[in-house]
N, CA, C and O atoms as a GROMACS GRO file, in nm:
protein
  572
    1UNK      N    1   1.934  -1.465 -12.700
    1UNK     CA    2   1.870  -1.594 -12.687
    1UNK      C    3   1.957  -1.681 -12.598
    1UNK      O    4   2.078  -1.702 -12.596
    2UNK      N    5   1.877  -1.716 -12.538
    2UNK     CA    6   1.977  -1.831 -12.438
    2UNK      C    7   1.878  -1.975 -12.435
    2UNK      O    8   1.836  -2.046 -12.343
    3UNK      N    9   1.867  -1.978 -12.558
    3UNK     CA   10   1.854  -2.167 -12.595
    3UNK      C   11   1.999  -2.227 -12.658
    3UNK      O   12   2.074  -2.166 -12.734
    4UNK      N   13   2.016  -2.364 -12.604
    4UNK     CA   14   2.128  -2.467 -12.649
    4UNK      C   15   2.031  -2.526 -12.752
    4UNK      O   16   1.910  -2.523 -12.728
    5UNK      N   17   2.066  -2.569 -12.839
    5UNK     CA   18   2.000  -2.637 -13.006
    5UNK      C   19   2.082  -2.780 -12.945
    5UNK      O   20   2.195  -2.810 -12.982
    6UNK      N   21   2.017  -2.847 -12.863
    6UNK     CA   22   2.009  -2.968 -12.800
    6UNK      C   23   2.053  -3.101 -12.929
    6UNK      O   24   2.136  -3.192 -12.938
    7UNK      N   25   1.959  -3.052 -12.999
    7UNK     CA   26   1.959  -3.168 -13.152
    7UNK      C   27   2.115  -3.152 -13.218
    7UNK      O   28   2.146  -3.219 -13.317
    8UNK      N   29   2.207  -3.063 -13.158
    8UNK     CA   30   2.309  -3.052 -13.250
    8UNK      C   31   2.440  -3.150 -13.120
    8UNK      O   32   2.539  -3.215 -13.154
    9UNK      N   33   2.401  -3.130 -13.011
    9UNK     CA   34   2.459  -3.186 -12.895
    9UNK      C   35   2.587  -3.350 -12.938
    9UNK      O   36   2.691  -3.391 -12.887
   10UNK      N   37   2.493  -3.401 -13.064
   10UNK     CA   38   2.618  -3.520 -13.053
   10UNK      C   39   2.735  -3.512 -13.146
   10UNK      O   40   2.830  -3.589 -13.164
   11UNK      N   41   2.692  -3.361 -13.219
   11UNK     CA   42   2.821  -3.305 -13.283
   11UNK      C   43   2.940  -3.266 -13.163
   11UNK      O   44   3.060  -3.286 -13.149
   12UNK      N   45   2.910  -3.248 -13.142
   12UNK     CA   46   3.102  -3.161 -12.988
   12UNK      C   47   3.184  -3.261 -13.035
   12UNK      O   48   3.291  -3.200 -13.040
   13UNK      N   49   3.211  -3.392 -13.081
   13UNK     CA   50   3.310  -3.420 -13.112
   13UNK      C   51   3.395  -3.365 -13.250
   13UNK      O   52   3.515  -3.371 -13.277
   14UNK      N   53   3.299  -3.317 -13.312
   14UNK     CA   54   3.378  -3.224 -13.423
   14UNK      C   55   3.436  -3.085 -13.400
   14UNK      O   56   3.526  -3.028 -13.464
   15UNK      N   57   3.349  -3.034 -13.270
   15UNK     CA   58   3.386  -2.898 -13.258
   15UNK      C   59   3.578  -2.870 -13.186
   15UNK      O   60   3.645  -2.918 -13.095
   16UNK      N   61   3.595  -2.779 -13.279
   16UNK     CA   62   3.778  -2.783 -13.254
   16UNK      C   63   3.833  -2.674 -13.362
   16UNK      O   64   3.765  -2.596 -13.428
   17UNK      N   65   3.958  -2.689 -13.364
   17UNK     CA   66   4.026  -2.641 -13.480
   17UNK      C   67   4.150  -2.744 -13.516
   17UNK      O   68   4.239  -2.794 -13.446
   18UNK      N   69   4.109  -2.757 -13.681
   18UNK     CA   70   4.162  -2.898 -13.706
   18UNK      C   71   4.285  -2.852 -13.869
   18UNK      O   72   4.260  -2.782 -13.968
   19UNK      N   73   4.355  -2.894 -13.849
   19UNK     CA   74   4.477  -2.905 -13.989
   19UNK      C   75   4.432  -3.020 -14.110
   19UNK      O   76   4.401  -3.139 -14.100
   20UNK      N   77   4.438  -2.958 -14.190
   20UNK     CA   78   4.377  -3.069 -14.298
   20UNK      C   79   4.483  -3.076 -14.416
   20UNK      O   80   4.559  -2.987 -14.455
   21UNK      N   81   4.468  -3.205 -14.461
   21UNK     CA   82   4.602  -3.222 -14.548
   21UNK      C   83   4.459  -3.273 -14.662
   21UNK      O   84   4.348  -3.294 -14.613
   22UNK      N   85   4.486  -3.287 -14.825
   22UNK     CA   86   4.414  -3.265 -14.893
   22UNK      C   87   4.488  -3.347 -14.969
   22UNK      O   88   4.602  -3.304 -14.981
   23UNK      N   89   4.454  -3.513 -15.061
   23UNK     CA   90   4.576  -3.565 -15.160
   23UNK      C   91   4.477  -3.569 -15.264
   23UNK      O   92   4.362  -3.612 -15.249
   24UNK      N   93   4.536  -3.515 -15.391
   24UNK     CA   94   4.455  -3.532 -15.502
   24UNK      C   95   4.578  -3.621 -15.585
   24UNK      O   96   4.668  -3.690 -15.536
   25UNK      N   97   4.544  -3.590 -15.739
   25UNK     CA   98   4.643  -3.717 -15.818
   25UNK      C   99   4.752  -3.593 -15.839
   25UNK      O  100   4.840  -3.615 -15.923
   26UNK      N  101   4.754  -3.454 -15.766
   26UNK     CA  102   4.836  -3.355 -15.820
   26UNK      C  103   4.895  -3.303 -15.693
   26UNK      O  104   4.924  -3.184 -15.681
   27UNK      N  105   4.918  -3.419 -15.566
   27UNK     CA  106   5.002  -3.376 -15.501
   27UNK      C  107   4.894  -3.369 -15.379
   27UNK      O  108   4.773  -3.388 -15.388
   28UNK      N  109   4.976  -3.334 -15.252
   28UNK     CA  110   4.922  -3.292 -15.128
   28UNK      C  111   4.872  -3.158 -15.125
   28UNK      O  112   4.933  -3.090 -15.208
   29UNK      N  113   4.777  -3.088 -15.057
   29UNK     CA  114   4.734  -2.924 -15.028
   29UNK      C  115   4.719  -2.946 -14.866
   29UNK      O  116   4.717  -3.049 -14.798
   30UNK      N  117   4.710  -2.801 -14.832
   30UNK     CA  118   4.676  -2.829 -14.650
   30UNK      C  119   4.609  -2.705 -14.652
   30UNK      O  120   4.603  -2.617 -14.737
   31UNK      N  121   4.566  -2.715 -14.554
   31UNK     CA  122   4.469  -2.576 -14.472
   31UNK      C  123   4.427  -2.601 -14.286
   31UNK      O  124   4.470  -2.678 -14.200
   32UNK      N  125   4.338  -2.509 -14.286
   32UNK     CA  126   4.276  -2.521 -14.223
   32UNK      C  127   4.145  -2.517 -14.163
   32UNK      O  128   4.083  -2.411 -14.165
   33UNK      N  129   4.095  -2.623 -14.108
   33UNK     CA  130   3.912  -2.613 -14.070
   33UNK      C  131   3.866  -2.565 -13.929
   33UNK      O  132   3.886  -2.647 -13.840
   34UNK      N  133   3.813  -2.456 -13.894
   34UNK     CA  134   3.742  -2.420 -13.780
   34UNK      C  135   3.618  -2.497 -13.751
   34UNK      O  136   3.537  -2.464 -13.837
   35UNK      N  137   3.556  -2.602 -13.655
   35UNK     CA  138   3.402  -2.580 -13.666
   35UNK      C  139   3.412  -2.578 -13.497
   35UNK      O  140   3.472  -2.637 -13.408
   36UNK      N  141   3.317  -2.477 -13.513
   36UNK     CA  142   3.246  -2.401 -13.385
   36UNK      C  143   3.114  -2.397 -13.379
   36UNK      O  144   3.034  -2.414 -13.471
   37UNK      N  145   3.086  -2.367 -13.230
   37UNK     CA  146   2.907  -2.332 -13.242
   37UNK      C  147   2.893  -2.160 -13.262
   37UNK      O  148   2.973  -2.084 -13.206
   38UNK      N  149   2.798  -2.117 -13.336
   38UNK     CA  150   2.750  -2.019 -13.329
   38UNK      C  151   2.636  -1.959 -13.260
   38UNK      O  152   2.563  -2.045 -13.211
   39UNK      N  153   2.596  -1.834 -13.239
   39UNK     CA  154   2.483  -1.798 -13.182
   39UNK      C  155   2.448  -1.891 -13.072
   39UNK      O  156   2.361  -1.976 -13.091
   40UNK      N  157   2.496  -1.884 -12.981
   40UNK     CA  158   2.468  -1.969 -12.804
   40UNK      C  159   2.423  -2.115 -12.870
   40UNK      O  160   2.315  -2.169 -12.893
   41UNK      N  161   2.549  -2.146 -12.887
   41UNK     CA  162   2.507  -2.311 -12.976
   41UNK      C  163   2.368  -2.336 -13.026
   41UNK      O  164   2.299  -2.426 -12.977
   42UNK      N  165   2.325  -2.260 -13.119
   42UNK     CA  166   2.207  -2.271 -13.201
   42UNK      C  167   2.236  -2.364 -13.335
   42UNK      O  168   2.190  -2.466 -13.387
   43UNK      N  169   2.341  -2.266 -13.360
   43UNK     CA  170   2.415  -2.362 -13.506
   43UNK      C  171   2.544  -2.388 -13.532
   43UNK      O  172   2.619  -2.303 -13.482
   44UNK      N  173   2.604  -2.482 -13.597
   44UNK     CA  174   2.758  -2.524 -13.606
   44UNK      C  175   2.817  -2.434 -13.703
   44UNK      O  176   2.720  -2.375 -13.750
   45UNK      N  177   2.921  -2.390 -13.760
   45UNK     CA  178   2.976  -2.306 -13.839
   45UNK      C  179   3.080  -2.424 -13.870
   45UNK      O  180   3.101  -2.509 -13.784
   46UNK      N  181   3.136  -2.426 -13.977
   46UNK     CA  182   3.261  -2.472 -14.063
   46UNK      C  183   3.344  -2.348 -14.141
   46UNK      O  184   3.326  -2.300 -14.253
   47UNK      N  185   3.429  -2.321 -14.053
   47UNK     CA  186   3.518  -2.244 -14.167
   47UNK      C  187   3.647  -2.337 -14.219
   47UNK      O  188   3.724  -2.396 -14.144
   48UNK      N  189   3.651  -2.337 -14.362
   48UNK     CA  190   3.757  -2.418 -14.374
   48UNK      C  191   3.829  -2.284 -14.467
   48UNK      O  192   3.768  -2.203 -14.537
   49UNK      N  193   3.969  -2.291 -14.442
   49UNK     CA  194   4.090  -2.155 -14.477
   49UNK      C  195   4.178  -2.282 -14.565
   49UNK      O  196   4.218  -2.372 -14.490
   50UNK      N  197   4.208  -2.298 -14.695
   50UNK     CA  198   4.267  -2.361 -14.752
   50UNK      C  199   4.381  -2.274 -14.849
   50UNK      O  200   4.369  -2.156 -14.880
   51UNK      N  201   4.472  -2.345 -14.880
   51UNK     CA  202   4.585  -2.263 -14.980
   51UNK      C  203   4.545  -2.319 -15.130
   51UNK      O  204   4.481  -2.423 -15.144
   52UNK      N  205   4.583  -2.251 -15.221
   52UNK     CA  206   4.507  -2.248 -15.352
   52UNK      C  207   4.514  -2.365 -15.373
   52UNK      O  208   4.409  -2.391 -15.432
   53UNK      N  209   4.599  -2.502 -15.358
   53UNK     CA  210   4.586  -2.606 -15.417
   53UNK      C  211   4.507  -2.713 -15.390
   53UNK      O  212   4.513  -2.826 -15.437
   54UNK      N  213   4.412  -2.655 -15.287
   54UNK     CA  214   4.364  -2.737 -15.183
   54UNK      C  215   4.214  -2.714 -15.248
   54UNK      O  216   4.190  -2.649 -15.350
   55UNK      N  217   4.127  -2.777 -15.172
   55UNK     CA  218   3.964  -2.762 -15.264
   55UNK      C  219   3.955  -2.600 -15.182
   55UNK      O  220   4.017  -2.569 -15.080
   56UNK      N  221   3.853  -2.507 -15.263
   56UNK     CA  222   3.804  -2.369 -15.242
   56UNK      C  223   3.792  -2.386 -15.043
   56UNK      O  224   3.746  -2.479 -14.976
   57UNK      N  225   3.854  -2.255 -14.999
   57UNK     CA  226   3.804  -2.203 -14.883
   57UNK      C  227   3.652  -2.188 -14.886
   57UNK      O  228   3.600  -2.097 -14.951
   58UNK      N  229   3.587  -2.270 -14.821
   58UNK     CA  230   3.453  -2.214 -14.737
   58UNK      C  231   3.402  -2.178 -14.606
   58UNK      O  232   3.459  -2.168 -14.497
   59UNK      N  233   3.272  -2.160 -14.645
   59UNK     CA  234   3.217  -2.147 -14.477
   59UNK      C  235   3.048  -2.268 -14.496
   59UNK      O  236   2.970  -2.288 -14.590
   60UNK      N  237   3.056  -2.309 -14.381
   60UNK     CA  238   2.936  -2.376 -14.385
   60UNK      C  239   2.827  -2.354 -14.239
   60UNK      O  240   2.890  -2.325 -14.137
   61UNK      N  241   2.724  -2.362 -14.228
   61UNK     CA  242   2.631  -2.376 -14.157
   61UNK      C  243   2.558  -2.517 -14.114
   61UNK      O  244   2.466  -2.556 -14.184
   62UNK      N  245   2.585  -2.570 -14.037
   62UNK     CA  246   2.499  -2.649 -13.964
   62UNK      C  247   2.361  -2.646 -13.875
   62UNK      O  248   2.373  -2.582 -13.771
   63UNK      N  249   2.225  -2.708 -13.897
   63UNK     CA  250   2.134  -2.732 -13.838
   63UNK      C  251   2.071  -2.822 -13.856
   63UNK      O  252   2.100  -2.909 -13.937
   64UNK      N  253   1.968  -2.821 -13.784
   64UNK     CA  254   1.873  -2.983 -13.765
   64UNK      C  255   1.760  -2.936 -13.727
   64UNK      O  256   1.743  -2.865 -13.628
   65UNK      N  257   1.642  -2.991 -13.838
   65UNK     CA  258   1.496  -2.973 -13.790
   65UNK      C  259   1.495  -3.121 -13.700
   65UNK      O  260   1.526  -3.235 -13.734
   66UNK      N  261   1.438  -3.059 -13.556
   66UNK     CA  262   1.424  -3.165 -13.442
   66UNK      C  263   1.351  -3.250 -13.442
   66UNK      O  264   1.366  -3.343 -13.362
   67UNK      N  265   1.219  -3.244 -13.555
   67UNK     CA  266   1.158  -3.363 -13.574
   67UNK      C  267   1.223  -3.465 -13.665
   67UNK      O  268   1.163  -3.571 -13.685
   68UNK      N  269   1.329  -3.444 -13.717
   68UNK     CA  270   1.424  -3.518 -13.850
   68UNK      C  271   1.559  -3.596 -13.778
   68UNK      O  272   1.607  -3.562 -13.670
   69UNK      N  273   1.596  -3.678 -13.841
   69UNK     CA  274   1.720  -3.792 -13.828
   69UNK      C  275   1.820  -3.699 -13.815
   69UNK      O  276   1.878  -3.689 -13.707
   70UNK      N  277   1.862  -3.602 -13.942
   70UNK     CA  278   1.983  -3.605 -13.991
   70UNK      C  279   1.943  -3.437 -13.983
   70UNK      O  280   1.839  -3.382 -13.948
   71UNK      N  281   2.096  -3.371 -14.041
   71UNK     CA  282   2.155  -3.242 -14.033
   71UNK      C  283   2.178  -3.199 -14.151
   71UNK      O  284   2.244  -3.254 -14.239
   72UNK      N  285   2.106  -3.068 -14.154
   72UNK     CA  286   2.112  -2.984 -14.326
   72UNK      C  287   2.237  -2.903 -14.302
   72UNK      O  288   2.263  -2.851 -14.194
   73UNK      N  289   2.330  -2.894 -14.437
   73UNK     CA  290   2.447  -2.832 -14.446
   73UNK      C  291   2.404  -2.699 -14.574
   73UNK      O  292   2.354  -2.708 -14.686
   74UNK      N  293   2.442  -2.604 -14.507
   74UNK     CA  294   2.478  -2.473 -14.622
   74UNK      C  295   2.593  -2.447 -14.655
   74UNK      O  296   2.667  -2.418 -14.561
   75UNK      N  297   2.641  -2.447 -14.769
   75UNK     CA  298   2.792  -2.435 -14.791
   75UNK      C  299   2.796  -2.355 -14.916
   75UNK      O  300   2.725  -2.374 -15.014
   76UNK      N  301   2.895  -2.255 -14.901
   76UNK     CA  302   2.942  -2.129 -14.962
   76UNK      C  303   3.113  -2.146 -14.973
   76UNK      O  304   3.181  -2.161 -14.871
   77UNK      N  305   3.166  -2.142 -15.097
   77UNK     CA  306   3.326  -2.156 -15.125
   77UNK      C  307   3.314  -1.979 -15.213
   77UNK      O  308   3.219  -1.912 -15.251
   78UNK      N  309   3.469  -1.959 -15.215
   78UNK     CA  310   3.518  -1.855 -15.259
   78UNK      C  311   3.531  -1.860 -15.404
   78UNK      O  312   3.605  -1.772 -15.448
   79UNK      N  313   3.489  -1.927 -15.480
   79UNK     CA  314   3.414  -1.941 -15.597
   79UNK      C  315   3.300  -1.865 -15.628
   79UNK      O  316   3.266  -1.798 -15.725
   80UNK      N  317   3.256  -1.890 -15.530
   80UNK     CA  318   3.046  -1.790 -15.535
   80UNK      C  319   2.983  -1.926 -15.540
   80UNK      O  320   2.864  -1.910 -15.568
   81UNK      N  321   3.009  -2.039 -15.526
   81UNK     CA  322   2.954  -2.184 -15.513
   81UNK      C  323   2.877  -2.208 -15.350
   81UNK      O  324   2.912  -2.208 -15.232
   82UNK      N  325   2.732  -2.229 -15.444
   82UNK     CA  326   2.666  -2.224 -15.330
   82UNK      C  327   2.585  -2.390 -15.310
   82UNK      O  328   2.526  -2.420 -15.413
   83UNK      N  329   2.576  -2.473 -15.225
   83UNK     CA  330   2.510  -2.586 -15.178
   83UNK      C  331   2.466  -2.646 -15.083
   83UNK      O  332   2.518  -2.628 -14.973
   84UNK      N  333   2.351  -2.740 -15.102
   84UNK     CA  334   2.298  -2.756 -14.966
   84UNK      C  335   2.346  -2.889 -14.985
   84UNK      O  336   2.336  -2.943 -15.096
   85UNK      N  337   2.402  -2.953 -14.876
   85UNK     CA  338   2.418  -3.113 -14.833
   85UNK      C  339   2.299  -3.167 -14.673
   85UNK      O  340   2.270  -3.117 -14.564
   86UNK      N  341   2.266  -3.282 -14.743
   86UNK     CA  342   2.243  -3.376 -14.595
   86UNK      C  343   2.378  -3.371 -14.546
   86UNK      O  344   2.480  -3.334 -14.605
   87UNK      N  345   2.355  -3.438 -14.361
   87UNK     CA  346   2.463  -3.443 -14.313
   87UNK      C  347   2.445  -3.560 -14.230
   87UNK      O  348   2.348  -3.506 -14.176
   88UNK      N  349   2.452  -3.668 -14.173
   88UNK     CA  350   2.492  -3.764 -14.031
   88UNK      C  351   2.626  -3.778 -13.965
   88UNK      O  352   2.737  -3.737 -14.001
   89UNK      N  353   2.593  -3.837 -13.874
   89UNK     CA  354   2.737  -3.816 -13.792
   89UNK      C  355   2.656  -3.915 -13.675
   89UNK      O  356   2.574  -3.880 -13.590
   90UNK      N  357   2.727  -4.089 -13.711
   90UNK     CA  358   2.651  -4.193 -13.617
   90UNK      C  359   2.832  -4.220 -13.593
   90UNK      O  360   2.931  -4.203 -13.664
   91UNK      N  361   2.808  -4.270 -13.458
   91UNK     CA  362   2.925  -4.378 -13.424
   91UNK      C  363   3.089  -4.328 -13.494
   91UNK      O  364   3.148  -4.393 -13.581
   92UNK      N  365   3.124  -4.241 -13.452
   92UNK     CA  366   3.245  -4.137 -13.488
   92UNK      C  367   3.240  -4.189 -13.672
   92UNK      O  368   3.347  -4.234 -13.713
   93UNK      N  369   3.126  -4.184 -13.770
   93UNK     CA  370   3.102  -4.170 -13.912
   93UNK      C  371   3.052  -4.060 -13.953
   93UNK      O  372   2.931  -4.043 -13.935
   94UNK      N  373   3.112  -3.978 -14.004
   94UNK     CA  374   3.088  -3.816 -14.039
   94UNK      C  375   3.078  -3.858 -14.195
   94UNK      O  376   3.170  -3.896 -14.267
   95UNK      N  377   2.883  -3.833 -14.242
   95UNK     CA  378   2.851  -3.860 -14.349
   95UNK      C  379   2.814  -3.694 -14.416
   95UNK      O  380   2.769  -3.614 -14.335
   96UNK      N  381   2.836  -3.645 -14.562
   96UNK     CA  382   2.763  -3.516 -14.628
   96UNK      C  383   2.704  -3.602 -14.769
   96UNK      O  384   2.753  -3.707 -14.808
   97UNK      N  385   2.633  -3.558 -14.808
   97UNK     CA  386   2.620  -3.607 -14.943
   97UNK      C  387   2.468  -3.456 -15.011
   97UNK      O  388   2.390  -3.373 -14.964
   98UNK      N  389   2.507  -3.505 -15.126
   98UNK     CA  390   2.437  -3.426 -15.202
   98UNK      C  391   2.385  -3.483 -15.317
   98UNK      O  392   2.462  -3.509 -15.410
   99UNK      N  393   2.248  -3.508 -15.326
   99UNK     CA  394   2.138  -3.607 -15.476
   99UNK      C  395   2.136  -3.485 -15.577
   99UNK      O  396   2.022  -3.467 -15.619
  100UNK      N  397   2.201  -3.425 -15.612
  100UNK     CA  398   2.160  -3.326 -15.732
  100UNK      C  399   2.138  -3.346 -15.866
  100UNK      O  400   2.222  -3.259 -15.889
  101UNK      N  401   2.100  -3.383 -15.986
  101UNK     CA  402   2.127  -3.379 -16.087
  101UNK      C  403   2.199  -3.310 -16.180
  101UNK      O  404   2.187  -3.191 -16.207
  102UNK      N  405   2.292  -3.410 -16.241
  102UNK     CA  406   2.420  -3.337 -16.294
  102UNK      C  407   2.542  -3.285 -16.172
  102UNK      O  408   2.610  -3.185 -16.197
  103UNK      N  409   2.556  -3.339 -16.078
  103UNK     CA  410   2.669  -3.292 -15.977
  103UNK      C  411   2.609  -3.401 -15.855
  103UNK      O  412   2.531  -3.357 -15.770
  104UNK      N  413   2.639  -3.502 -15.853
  104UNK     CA  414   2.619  -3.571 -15.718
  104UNK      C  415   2.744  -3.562 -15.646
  104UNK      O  416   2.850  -3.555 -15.708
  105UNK      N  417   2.740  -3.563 -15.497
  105UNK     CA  418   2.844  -3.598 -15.458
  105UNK      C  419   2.811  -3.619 -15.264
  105UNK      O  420   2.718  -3.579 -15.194
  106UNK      N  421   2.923  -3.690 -15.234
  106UNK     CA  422   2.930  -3.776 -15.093
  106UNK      C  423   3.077  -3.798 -14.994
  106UNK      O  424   3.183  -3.852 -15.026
  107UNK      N  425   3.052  -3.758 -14.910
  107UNK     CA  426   3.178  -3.733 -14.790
  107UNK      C  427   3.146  -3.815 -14.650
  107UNK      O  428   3.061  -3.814 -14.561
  108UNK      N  429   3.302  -3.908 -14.696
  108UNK     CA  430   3.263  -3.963 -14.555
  108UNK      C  431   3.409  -3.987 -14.490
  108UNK      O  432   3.510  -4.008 -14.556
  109UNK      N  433   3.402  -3.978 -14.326
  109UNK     CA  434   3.519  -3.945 -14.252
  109UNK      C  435   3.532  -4.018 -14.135
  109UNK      O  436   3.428  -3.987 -14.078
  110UNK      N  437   3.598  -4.103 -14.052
  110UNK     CA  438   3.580  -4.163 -13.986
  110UNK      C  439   3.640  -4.091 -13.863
  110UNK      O  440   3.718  -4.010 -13.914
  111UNK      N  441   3.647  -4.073 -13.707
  111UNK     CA  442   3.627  -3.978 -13.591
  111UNK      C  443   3.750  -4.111 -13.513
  111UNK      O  444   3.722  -4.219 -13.461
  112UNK      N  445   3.878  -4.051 -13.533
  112UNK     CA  446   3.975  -4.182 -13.439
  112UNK      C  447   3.919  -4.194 -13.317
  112UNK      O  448   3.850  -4.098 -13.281
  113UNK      N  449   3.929  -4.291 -13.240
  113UNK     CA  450   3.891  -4.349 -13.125
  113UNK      C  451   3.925  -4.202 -13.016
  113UNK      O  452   3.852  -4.115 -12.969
  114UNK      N  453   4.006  -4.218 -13.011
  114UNK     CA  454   4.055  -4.054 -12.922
  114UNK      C  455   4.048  -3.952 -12.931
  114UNK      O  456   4.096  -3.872 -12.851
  115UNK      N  457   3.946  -3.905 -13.095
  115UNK     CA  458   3.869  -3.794 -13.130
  115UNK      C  459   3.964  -3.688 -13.160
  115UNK      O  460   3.940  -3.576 -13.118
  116UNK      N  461   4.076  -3.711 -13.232
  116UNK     CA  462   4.160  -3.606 -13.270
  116UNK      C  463   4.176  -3.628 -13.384
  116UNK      O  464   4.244  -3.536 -13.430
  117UNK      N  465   4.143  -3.724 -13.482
  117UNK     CA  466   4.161  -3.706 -13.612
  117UNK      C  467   4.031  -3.788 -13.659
  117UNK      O  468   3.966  -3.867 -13.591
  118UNK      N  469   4.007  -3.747 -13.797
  118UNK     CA  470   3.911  -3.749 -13.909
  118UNK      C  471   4.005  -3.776 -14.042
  118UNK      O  472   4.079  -3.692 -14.093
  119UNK      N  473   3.985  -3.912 -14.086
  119UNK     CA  474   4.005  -3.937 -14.227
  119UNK      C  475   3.900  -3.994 -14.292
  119UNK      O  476   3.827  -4.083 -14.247
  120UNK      N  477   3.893  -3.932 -14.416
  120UNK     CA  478   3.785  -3.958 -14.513
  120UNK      C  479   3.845  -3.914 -14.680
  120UNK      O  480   3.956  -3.894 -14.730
  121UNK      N  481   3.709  -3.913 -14.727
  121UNK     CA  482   3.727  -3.896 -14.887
  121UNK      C  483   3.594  -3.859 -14.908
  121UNK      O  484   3.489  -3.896 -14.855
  122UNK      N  485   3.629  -3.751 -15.027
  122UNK     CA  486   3.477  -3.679 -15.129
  122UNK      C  487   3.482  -3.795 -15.225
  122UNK      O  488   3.586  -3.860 -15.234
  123UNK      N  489   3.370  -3.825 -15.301
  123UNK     CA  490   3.352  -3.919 -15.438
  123UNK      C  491   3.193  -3.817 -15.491
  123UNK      O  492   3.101  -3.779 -15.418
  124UNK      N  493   3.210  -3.798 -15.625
  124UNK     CA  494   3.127  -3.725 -15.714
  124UNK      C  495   3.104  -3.844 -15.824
  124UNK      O  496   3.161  -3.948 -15.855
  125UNK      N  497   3.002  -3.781 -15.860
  125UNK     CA  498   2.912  -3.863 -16.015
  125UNK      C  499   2.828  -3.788 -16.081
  125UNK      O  500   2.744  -3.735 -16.009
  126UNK      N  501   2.821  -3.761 -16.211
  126UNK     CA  502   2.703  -3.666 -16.259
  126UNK      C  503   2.573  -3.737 -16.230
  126UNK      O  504   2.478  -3.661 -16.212
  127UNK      N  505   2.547  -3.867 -16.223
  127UNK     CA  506   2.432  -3.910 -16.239
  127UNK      C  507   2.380  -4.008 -16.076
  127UNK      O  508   2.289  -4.090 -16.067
  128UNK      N  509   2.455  -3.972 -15.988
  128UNK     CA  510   2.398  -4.085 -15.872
  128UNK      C  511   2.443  -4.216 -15.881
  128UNK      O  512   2.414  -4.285 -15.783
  129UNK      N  513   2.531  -4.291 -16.007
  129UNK     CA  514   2.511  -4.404 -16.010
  129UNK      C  515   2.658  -4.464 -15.997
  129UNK      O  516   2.695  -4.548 -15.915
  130UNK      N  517   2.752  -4.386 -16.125
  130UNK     CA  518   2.934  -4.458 -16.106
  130UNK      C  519   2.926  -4.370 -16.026
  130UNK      O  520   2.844  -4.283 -16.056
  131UNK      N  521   2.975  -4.357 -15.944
  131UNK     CA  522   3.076  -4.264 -15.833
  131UNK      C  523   3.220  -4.306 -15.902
  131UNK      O  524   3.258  -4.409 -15.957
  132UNK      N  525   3.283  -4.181 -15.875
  132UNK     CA  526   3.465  -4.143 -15.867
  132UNK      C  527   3.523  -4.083 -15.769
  132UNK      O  528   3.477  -3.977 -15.725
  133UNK      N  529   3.633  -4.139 -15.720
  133UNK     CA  530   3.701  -4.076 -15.578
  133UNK      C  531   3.737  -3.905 -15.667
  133UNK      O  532   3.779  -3.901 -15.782
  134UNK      N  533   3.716  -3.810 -15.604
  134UNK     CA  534   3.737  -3.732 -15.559
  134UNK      C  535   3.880  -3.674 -15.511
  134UNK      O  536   3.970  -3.616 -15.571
  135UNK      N  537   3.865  -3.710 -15.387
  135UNK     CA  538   4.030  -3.638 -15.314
  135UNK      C  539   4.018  -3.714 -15.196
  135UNK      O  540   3.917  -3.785 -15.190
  136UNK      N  541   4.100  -3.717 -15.096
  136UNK     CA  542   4.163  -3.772 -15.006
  136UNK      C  543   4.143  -3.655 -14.852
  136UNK      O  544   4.221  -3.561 -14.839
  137UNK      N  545   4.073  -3.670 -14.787
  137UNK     CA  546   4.097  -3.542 -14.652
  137UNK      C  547   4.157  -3.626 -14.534
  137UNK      O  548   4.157  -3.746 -14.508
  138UNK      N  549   4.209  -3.513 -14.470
  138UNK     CA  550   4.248  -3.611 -14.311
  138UNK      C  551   4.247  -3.464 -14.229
  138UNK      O  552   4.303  -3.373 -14.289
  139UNK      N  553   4.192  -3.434 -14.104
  139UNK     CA  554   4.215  -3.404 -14.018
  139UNK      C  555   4.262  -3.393 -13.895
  139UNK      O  556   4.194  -3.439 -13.804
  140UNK      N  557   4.377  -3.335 -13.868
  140UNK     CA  558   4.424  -3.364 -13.716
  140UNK      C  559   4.411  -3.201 -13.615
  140UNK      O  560   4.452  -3.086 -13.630
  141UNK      N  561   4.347  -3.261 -13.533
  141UNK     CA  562   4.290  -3.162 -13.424
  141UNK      C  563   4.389  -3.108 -13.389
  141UNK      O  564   4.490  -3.176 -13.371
  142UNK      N  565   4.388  -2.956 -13.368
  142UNK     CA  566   4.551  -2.875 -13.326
  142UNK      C  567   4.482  -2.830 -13.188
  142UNK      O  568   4.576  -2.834 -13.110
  143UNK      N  569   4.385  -2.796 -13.126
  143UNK     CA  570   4.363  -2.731 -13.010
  143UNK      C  571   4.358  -2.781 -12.893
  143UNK      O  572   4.337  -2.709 -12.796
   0.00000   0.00000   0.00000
């Protein structure tokens, strides 16, 4: 196939390989996050490679139905944990969130001016309504 997935086009500022530091109330973790395009830029891939203290290694999938705003996330951790998130990404604001019942949760990351780093935070709630911080992420672009 030699189509570009056009609708994914204002992601490239994420695409890289990025170092991630991870602060929970039990200390710092680090790893690392791949996101690339796959299949002749059809779809985005997330591999994130983390060390045990860090949240589960996954892999994720990115796409976008072209009549729609926003970007569906598939995400698979080394758990066997499987989920789908919305996704946006306006004005270097890298949004995920997930409405589930009994497991809500929401990620948001801000894109530094010079596009080499991403800091944000996960916040979860069973019910949609208190939210609780989560953990702490930061990314700095190594490539």
């Amino acid at each position: 196939m030699d189509a570009d997935n056009h609708s994914l086009a204002l992601l490239e500022p994420l695409i890289g390989r990025w170092a991630m530091e991870v602060q929970t109330g039990q200390g710092s973790a680090y790893g690392t996050t791949i996101i690339e395009w796959i299949e002749e830029r059809s779809f985005i891939r997330i591999v994130a490679d983390n060390n045990p203290n860090a949240p589960p290694s996954s892999v994720s999938i990115l796409g976008r139905d072209q009549d729609r705003v926003g970007f569906d996330v598939l995400y698979f951790d080394r758990r066997g944990t499987s989920r789908t998130y919305q996704m946006s990404f306006v004005a270097g604001i890298w949004r995920m969130w997930r409405d589930q019942p009994g497991f809500f949760q929401r990620f948001h990351a801000r894109l530094s001016l010079d596009g080499d780093a991403l800091v944000g935070s996960w916040e979860r709630s069973p019910r949609g309504v208190a939210w609780e911080h989560d953990f702490h992420v930061a990314y700095q672009r190594v490539d």
